[in-house]
N, C-alpha and C positions, 0 to 999 in steps of 0.2 A: 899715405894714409888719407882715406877719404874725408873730407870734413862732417858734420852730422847734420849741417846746415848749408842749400846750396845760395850761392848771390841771387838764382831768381825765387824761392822761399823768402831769402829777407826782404827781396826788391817788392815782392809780392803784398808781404806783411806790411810794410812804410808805405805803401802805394805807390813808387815810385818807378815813373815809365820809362824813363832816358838813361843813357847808359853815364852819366856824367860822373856819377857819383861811385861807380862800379870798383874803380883803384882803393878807393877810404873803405867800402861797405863788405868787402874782399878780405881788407888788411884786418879789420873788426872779427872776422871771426874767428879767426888763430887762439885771438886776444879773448874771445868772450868761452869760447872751449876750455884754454886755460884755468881763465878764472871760475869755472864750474868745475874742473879736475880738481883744483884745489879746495874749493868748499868740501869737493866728495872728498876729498882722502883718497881718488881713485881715478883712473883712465876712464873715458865715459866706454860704453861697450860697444861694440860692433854694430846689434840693434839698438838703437837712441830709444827709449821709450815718449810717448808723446808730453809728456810734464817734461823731461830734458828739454825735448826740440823745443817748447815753446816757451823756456826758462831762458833755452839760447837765442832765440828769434828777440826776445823780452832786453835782453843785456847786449845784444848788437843794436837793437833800435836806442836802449837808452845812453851807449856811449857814443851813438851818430847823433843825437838830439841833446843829450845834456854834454856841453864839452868843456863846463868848466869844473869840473869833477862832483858834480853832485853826487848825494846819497845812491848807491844801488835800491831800487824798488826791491821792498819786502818781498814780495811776490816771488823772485827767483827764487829765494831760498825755501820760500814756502813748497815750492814746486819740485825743489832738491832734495829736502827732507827726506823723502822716506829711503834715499837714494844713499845716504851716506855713510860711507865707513867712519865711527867712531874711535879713533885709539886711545889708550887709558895710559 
């Protein structure tokens, strides 16, 4: 399965030009899919719509930058929102 985000989209996003960091920024986004499948209640889709990708670009950069577990930025979820399956 293809990720929905590629290393050079986030390398892009961070601004980051050397490959040094490529093994962490790689492992990040298993980890940041995840944790957007779980808010959704769902698989992200085939087509990512651009609020996903930039929910996931947002949660890869803030677990490469905050690493001592801060808060997740409101903003993913703000961006998840309309995305998500509610179950009652």
């Amino acid at each position: 399965m293809a990720e929905p985000v590629t290393l050079a989209e986030i390398k892009t996003y961070l601004r980051i030009d050397g490959g040094e960091e490529d093994t962490l920024l790689a492992a990040l986004i298993p980890i940041a899919r995840e944790h957007c499948e779980n808010y959704l209640n769902a698989s992200l889709p085939a087509e990512v719509p651009t609020p996903m990708k930039l929910a996931l670009l947002v949660l890869v950069c803030h677990f490469y930058e905050e690493r001592a577990g801060e808060e997740i930025p409101p903003v993913v979820y703000t961006l998840l929102s309309p995305y998500r399956n509610i179950h009652w």
